[in-house]
C-alpha positions in Angstrom: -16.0 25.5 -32.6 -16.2 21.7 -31.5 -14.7 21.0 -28.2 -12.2 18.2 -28.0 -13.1 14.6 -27.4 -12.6 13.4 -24.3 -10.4 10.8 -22.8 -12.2 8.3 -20.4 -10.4 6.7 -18.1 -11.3 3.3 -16.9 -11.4 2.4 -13.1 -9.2 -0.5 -11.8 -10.6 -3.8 -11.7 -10.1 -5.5 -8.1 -8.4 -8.2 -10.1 -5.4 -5.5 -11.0 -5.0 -4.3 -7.8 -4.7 -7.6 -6.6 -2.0 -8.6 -9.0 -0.1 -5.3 -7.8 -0.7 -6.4 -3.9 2.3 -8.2 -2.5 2.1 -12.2 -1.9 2.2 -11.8 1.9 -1.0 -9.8 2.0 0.8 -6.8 3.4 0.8 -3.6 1.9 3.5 -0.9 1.3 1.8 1.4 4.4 2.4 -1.8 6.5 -1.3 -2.6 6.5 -2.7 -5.8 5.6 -5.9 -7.0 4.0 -7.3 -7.3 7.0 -6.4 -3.9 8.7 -7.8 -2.2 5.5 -10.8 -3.8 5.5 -11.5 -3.1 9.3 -10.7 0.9 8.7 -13.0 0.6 5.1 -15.7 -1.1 7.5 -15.1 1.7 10.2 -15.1 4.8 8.1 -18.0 3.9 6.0 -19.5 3.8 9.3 -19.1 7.2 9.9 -19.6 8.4 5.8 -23.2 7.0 6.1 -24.2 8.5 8.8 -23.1 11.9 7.5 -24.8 10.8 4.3 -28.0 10.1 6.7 -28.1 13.6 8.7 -28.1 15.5 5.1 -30.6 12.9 3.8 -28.6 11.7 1.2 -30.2 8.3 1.6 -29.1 6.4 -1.6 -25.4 7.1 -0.6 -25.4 6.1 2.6 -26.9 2.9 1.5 -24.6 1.9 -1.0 -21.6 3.1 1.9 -23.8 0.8 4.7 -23.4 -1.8 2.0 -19.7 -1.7 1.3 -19.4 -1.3 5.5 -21.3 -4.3 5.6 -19.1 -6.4 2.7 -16.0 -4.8 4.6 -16.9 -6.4 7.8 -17.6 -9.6 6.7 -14.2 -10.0 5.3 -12.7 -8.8 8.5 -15.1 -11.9 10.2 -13.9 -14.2 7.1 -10.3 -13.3 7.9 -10.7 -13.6 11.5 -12.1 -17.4 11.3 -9.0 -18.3 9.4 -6.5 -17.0 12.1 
C-alpha cells in the first residue's frame, strides 16, 4: 500500500503580504510597520536567548539576525519621521 502524495504548500513571499498590507502602513490590529517591527526586534530578543540557555546555537543565530534586520528598520523608519 503506497501512501498518498503529498501537498506542499508554499510560504508567502514578502512581496504578497505587502500587496495585502493597507496603503497607510497600518494594519488591521492597529499596528503599523513600524510597531511590528519593534515587537519582531523585541521578542526575537527574548527567543534567542532561550534558544542560547538550551544551546540551540544555530537558532538563536538566525533569530539574533532577524532581531538585528528588525531593528534596523525600526532605526530606518525612525530617520524618516
Amino acid at each position: 500500500m503506497s501512501k498518498p502524495p503529498r501537498r506542499v504548500h508554499a510560504a508567502p513571499s514578502p512581496h504578497d503580504q505587502e500587496a495585502d498590507a493597507p496603503a497607510g502602513g497600518v494594519r488591521e490590529d492597529g499596528m503599523s510597520a513600524l510597531e511590528t517591527a519593534q515587537y519582531i526586534a523585541e521578542f526575537t530578543a527574548e527567543l534567542s536567548y532561550l534558544a542560547r540557555q538550551t544551546r540551540l546555537d544555530l537558532l538563536a543565530y538566525i533569530l539574533d539576525m532577524a532581531r538585528l534586520e528588525a531593528a534596523r528598520v525600526v532605526q530606518a523608519g525612525k530617520r524618516k519621521q
